[in-house]
C-alpha positions in Angstrom: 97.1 -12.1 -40.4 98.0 -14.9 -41.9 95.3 -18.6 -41.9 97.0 -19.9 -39.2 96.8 -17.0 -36.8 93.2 -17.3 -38.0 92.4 -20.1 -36.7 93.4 -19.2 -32.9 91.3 -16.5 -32.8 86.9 -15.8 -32.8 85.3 -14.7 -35.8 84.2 -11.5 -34.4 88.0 -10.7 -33.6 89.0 -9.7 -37.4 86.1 -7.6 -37.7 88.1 -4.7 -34.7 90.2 -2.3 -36.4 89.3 -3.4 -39.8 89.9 -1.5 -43.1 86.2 -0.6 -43.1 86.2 0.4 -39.0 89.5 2.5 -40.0 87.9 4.2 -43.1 84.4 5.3 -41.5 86.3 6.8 -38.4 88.3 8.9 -40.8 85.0 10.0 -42.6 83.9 10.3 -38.8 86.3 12.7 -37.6 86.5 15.1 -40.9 82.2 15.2 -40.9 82.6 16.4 -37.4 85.7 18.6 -37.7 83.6 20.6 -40.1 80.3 21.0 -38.7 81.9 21.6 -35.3 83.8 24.6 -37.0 80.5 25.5 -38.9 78.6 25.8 -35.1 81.4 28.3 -34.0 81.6 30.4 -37.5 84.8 29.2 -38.6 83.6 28.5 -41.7 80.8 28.4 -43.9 77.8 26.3 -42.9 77.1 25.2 -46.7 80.7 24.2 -46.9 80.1 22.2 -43.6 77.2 20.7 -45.0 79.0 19.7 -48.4 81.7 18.1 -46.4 79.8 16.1 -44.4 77.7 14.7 -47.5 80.6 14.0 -49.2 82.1 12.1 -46.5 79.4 10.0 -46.5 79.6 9.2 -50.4 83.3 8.5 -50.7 84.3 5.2 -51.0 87.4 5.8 -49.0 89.7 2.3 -50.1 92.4 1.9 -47.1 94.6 0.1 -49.2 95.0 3.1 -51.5 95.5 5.0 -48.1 98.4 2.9 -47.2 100.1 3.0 -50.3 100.1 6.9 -50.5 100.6 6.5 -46.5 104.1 4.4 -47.7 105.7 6.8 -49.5 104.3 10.3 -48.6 104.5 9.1 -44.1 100.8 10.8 -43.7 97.7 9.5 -44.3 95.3 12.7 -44.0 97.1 13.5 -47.8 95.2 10.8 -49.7 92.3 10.9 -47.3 91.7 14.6 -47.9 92.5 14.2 -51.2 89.8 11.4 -51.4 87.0 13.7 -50.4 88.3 16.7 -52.5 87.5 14.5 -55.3 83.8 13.5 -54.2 83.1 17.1 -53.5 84.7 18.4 -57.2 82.7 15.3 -58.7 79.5 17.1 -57.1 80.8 20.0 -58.1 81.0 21.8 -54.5 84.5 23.0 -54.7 84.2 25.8 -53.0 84.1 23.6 -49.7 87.6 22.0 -50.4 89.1 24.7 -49.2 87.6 24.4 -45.6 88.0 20.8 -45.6 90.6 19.3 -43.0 90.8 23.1 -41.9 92.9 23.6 -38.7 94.0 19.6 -38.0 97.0 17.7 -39.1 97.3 14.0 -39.8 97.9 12.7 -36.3 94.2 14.4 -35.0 92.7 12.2 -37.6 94.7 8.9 -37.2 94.8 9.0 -33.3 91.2 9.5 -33.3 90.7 6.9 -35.3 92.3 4.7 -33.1 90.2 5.9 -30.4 86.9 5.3 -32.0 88.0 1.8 -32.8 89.1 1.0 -29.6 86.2 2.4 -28.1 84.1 -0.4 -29.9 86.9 -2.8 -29.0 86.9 -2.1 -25.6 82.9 -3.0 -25.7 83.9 -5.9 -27.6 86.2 -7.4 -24.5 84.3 -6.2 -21.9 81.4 -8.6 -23.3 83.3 -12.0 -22.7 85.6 -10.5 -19.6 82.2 -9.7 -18.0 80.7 -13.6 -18.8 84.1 -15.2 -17.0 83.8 -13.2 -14.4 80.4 -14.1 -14.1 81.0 -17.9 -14.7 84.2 -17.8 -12.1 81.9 -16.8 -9.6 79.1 -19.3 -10.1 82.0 -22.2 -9.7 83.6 -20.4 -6.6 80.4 -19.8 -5.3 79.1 -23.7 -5.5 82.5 -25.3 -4.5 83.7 -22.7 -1.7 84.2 -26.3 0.3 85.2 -29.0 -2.1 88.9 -30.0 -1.5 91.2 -30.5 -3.9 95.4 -30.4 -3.7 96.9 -27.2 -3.9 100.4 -27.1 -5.7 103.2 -25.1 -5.5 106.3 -25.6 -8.1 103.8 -27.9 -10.1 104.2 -30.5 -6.4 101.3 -31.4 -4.3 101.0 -29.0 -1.2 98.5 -29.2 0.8 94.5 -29.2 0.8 92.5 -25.6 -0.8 88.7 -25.8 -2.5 88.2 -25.7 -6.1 85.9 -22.5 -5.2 89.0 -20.6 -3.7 91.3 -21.3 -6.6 88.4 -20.0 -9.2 88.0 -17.0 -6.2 91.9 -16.5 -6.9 91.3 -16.6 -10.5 88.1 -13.9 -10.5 90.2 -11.3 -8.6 92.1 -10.4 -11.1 89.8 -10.2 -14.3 87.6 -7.8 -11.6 90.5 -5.7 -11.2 91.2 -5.7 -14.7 87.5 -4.6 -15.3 87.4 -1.6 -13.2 90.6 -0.7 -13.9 89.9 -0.4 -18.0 86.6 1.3 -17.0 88.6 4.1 -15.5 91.4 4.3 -17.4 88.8 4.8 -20.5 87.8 7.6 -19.6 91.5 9.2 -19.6 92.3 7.6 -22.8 89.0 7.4 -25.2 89.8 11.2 -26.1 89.6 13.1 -29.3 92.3 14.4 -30.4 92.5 18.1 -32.0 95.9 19.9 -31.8 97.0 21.0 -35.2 100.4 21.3 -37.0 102.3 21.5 -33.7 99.5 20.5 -31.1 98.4 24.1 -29.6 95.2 24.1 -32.2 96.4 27.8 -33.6 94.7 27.5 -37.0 91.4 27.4 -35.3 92.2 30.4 -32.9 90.2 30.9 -29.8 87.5 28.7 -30.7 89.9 25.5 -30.5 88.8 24.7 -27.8 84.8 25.0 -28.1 85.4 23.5 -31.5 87.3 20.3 -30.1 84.4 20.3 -27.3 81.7 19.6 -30.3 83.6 17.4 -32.4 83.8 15.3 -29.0 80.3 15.3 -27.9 79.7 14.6 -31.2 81.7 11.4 -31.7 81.0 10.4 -28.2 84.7 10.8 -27.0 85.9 12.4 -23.9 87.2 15.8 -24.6 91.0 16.4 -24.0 92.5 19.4 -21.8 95.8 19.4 -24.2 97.0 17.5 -27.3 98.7 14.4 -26.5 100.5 13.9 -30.1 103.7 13.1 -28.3 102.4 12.9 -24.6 101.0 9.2 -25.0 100.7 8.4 -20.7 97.2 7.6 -20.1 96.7 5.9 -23.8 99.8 3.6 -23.4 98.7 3.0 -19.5 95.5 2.3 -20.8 96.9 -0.4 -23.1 99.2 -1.8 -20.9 96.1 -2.9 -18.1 94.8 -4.7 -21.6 98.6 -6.2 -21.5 97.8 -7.5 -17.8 94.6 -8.6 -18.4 96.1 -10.8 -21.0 98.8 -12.1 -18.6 96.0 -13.0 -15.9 94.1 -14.6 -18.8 97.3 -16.6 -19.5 97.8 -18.0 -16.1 93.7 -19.2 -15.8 94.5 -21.1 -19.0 97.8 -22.5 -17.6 96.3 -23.8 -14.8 92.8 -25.0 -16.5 95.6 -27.2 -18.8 97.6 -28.7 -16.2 94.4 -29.8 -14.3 92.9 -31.4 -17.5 96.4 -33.5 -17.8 95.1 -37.5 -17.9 97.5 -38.0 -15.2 95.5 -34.9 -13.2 91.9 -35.2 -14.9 90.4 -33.0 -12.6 88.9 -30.4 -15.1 88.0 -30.5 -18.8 87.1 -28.5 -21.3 83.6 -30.3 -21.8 82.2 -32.9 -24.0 83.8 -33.3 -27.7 82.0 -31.2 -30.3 80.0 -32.9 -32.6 82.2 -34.0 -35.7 82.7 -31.5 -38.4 82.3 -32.6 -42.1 85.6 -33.1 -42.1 85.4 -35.6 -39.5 87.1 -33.7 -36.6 86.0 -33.3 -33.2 86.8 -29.9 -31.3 89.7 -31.0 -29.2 90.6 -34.2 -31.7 93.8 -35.4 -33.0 94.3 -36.4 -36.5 96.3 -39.5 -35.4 95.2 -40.1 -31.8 91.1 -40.7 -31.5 91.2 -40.4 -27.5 92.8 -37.7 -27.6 90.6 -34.6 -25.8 92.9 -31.7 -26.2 92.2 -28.5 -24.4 91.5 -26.2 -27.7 90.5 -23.3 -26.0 92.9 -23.0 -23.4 95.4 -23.7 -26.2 93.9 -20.7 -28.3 94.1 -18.5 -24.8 97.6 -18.7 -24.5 98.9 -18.9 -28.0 97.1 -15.5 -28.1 98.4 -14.5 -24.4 101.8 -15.2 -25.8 102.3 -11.7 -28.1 101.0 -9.7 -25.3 104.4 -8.8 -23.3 106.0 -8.2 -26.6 103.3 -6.1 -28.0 103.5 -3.9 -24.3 107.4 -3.6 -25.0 106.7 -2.1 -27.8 104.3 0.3 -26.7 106.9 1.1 -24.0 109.3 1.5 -26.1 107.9 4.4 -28.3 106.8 6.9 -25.0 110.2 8.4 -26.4 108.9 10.8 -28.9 110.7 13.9 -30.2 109.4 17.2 -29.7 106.0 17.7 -31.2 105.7 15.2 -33.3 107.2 11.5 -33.3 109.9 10.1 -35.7 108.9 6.3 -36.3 107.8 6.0 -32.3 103.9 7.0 -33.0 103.8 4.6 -36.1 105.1 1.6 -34.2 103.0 2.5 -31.8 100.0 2.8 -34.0 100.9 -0.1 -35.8 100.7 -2.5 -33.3 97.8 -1.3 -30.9 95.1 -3.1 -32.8 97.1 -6.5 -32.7 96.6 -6.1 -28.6 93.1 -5.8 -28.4 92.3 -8.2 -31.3 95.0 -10.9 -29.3 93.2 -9.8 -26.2 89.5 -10.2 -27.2 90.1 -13.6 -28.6 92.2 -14.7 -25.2 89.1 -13.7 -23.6 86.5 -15.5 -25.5 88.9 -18.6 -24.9 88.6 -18.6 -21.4 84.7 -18.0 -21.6 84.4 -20.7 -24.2 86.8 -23.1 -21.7 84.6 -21.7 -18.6 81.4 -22.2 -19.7 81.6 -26.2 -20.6 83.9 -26.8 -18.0 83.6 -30.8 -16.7 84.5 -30.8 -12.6 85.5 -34.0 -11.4 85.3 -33.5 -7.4 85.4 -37.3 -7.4 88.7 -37.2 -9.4 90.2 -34.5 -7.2 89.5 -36.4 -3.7 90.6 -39.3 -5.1 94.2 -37.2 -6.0 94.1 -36.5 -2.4 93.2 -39.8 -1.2 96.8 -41.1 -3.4 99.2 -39.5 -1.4 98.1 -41.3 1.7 98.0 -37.9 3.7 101.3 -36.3 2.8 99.6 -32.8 2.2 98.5 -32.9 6.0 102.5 -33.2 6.7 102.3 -29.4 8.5 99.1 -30.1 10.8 100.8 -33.6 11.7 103.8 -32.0 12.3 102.3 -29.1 14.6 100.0 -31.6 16.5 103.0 -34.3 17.2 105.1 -31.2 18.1 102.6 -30.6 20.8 103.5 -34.1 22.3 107.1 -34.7 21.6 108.8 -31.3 20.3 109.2 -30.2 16.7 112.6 -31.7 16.1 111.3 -35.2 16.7 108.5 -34.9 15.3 109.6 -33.2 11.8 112.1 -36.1 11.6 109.4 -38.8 12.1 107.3 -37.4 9.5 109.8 -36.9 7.4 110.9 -40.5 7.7 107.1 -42.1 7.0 106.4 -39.9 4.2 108.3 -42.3 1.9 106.9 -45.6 3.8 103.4 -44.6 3.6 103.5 -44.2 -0.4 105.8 -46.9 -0.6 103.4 -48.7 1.4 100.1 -47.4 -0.1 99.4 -47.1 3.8 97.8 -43.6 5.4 100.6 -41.6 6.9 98.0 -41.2 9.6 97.9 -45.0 10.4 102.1 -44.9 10.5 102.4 -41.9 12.7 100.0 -43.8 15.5 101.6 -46.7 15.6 105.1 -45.1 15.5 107.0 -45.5 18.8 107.4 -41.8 19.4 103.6 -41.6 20.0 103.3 -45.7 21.4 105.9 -44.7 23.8 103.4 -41.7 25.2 101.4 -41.9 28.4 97.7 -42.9 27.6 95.8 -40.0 28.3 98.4 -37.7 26.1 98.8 -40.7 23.6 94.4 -40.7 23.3 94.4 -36.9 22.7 97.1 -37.1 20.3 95.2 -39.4 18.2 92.1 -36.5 18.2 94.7 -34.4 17.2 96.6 -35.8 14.7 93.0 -37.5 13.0 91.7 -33.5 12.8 94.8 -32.4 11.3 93.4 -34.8 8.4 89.9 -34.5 8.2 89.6 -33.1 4.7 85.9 -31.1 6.3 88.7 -29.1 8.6 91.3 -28.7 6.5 89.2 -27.1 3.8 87.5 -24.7 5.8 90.3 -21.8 5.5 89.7 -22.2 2.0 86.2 -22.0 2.0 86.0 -18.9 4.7 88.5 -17.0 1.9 86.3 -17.9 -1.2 83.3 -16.7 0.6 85.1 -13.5 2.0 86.2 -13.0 -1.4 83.1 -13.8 -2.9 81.0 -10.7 -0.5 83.7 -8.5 -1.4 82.7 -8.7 -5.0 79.2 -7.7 -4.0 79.5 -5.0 -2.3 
């Protein structure tokens, strides 16, 4: 990844799937492969016990890996032939012979990938877990304050802060539980051999693949999945719609902290760095409070449908064994969860110093003179003088009372269609039409919905 890409991302996110991660999991796998086939008397436990010490002294070098990977299509050559070395060096060659013994270069590689993911996934759930908790505490504290509600970026009508983080927290819950499960169908070892039905190893495949799993702390598969990639890929696609929910907080966060909106921000400007920038700063504006971390959310949000494509697009694999599908594959899961984890600390970072202006957001309210009580006017002045009329009058003020800076309330009452009413109708008209904008009553919905939402996430 180049500076640039960098930058948009937390430190911690270049340290999942690294060279070193990649190089100790194929250590991992062959130490367990041969002690695994050592417990069932496949081979020789002093050629088990050789290959696990010499796994631990190679100095595997992934780049070496790749370049033999780049012209020979396999990695377990070079990797085997990595440790071959260490254990002729220490002059135990009479274990080479058992080492690799019954697997094939996608059992190594695939389970690679699973034990990296399995830290990754520990990695996200960290962060995921801290905006859940941090949506909640804002739902949970603003379940009543109003603010406007839009629809096609217009103002609508009158919801709570509370509900719209509410809205926001039921995803990244779903998403939570839904990785959880989905883990345990996915974070498998995988042990099939040449062609995936583990016939090297003979009847004691399968005891053999039940060690090595216990023994990495993987789930332990009924089957090979070499080319039957379901419950990994769906496992990586609910990171895909985690990402898009992730997105869509960040979307909105940004669109509140507009000037012209000003009802969030990301918090107070970091202190300035040596270089004389503050977090959020411009180089040529000095007000300037950009939204940096919602900014780093969605540039990061922003490879996640392609990245899923792609993963979708390589279920297609021939036979027993992939052409080119399982490589692309391969080659661009760790770009998801990396993208992922650092989306994720965005939001947490944007969460966690977010500024609330509920003074700001009643004043927004306040601007548009009552045009976001249009459809509890309209109901109550049906009540009196039929819907037609009344959707027409309403419709007709709308524009007078901004034009006029004068509560659309105030018009409606002294509009002849209500003047022209008998006294006792006309006097509960006005208790009507004055409870259709009381922002206590018209944010009550709202705030029965965040709460409802809110116990459901306790139980």
């Amino acid at each position: 990844m180049n500076a640039f890409g960098q930058s948009l991302l937390p430190g911690a996110a270049h340290q999942l799937f690294d060279d070193a991660a990649l190089c100790r999991a194929f250590l991992d796998f062959e130490s367990a492969l041969a002690e695994a086939q050592a417990a069932e008397g496949l081979i020789p436990l002093e050629a088990a016990a050789a290959i696990t010490a010499a796994c631990e002294a190679t100095p595997l070098n992934a780049q070496a890996l790749a370049d033999e990977a780049r012209h020979g299509g396999a990695m377990a050559v070079p990797l085997v032939a990595m440790i071959a070395a260490t254990l002729e060096q220490r002059g135990q060659t009479h274990a080479v012979r058992y080492l690799h013994f019954g697997a094939t270069t996608q059992d190594v590689v695939d389970t690679a990938q699973v034990l990296m993911t399995q830290q990754a996934l520990a990695q996200l759930l960290s962060p995921l877990e801290q905006c859940i908790a941090l949506l909640q505490d804002q739902a949970a504290r603003h379940a009543s304050t109003p603010m406007l509600a839009r629809t096609l970026l217009q103002p609508a009508q009158i919801m709570s802060w509370g509900l719209k983080c509410a809205s926001w927290l039921q995803p990244l819950r779903r998403s939570h539980a839904h990785l959880l499960s989905l883990s345990k169908q996915a974070l498998l070892l995988q042990l099939g051999g040449a062609t995936g039905n583990q016939s090297a190893l003979g009847e004691a495949g399968e005891r053999i693949a039940a060690r090595m799993a216990k023994r990495l702390g993987l789930g332990h598969a009924a089957s090979s999945w070499h080319t039957q990639r379901d419950a990994w890929l769906r496992f990586g696609l609910e990171v895909a719609v985690l990402m898009g929910s992730l997105s869509k907080i960040a979307k909105d966060l940004a669109l509140l902290s507009q000037a012209e909106v000003a009802e969030v921000s990301e918090g107070a400007p970091a202190s300035a760095t040596p270089g004389g920038a503050a977090r959020g700063g411009s180089s040529a504006m000095p007000h300037k409070r950009n939204p940096v971390a919602c900014m780093q959310a969605i540039a990061a949000c922003a490879q996640g449908p392609g990245i899923a494509a792609t993963l979708l697009s390589t279920m297609a694999q021939a036979h027993e064994r992939g052409l080119g599908e399982w490589q692309a594959e391969i080659a661009v899961w760790p770009q998801l969860w990396i993208q992922a984890f650092g989306a994720t600390s965005a939001i947490r970072d944007a969460l966690s110093g977010l500024q609330v202006d509920t003074v700001r957001m009643a004043r927004n309210i306040d601007s548009l003179q009552g045009l976001v009580h249009s459809e509890g006017l309209t109901q109550a002045l049906a009540a009196a003088v039929g819907k037609p009329l009344a959707r027409a009058r309403i419709q007709a003020l709308g524009p007078l009372a901004l034009a006029r800076q004068t509560p659309l309330l105030q018009l409606l009452i002294e509009d002849t269609c209500v003047q022209a009413l008998p006294e006792g109708p006309r006097t509960a008209l006005h208790v009507s039409l004055a409870a259709a904008c009381d922002l206590g009553l018209v944010t009550e919905p709202s705030a029965r919905l965040c709460n409802r939402l809110l116990e459901e996430a306790r139980i």
